[in-house]
N, C-alpha and C positions, 0 to 999 in steps of 0.2 A: 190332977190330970197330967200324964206322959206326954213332955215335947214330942212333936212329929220330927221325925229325923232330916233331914237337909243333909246334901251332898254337892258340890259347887266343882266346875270344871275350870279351869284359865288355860291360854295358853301364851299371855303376856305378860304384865308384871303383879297382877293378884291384887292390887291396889285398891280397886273395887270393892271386895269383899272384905278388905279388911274396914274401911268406910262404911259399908252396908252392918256387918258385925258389932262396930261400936255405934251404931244408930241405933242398934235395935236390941242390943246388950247382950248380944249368944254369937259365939261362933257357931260355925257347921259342923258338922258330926267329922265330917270329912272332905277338904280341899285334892282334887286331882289336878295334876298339871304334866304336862305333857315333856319329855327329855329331848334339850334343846343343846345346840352347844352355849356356853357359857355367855361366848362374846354375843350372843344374840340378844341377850333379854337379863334382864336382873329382878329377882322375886322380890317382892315384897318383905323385910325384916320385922315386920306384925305380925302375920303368918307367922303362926305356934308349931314348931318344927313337928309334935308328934301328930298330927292332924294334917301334916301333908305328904302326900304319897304321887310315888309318879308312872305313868305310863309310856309306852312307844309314842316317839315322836306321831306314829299314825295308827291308832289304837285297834286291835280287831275288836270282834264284834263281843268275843268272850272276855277281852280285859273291862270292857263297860259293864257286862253284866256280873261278874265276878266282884266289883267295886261297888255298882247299885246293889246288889240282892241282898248284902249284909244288912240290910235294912228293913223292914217291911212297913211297906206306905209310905217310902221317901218323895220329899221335895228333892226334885233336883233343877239345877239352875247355871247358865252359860254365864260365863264374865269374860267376852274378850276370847271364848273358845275358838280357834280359827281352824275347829276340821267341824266336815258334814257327820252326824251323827248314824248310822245305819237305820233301817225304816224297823228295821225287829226292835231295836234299840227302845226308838222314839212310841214303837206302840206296846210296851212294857212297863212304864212308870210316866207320870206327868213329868214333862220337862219343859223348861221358860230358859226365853232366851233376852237379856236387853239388846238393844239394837239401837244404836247410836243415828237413825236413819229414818222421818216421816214417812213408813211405807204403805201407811193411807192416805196419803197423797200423792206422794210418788215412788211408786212400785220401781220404778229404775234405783231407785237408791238401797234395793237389798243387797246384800254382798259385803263385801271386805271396803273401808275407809270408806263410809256412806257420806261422816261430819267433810272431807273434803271437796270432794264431787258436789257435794249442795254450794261450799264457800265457792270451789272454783265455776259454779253453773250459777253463780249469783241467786239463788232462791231466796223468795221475799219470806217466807215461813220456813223454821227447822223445827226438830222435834226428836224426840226420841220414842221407842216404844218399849214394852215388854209383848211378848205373843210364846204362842205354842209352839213348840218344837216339830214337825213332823220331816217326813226325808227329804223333801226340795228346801233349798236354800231362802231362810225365810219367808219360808211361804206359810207359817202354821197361823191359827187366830191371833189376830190383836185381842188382848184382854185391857189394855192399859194404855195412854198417850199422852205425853206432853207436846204443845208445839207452843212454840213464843216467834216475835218478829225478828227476823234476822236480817232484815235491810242494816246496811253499815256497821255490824260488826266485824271485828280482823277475825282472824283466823282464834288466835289464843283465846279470845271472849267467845266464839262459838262454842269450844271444846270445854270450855269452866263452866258457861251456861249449860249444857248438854251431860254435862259431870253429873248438877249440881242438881237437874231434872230427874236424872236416869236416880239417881240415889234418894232423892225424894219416893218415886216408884217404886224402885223395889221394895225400899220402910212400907211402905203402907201394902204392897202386898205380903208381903213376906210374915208383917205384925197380923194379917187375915188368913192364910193357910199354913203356919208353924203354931 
């Protein structure tokens, strides 16, 4: 049986996916990441040079589908993407996004640095999710959730438990629709 193709987005250090990769023993067909300048971010040195391709810092709507189509019946999936996807985009291929943020519980924490705003609002639960892509900002299905207790942890222990959640997720999705 033919692997299903997977396409994977970043626009931070790609760090993710190379984790997620040797968890589950396949890279993606194809890594996109967004052209930043240099000093802002540093890629990931796992990341297989010919497997990674880049885009406009703010992608139109034809560099997404130009990069998805090469595909047929791609997974594609967010790591850390930090642009809104288009709504044509999103209802063209299934797209999953992790989200560092319990937003079945609290809906205020979708958006950009969710694991902060929980440490600095002292929340007694955190969590991470996987959900559906659609054009509002985190607003698609939850398919997947961890949450654990986050009374008295520092800051560094939220972000390594939340790592180590979110990468647990996506193995076990990832090992169900590839």
């Amino acid at each position: 049986m033919d692997k299903r193709p997977w396409v994977t987005f970043f626009s931070q250090t790609g760090a993710e996916i190379c984790d997620i990769a040797e968890s589950i023993g396949r890279w993606p067909d194809r890594i996109i990441t967004n052209r930043r300048p240099s000093h802002l971010r540093t890629i990931d040195s796992r990341i297989p040079k010919k497997l990674l391709k880049y885009v406009r810092n703010k992608p139109s709507v034809e560099e997404y589908f130009w990069h998805t189509s090469l595909y047929q019946d791609p997974i594609i999936t967010l790591h850390g993407w930090l642009r809104v996807i288009p709504g044509e985009v999103c209802d063209s291929e299934p797209i999953f996004n992790g989200h560092p943020g319990l937003i079945t519980k609290y809906p205020e924490l979708k958006g950009k640095d969710p694991q902060v705003r929980a440490f600095e609002g002292k929340y007694p639960v955190a969590g991470a999710v996987i959900h559906k892509v659609v054009a509002g900002v985190d607003e698609g299905k939850v398919i997947m959730e961890e949450k654990f207790n986050a009374m008295d942890l520092s800051l560094d222990e939220l972000f390594r438990i939340l790592r180590d959640r979110s990468l647990f997720m996506w193995t076990t999705f990832l090992k169900k629709v590839l």
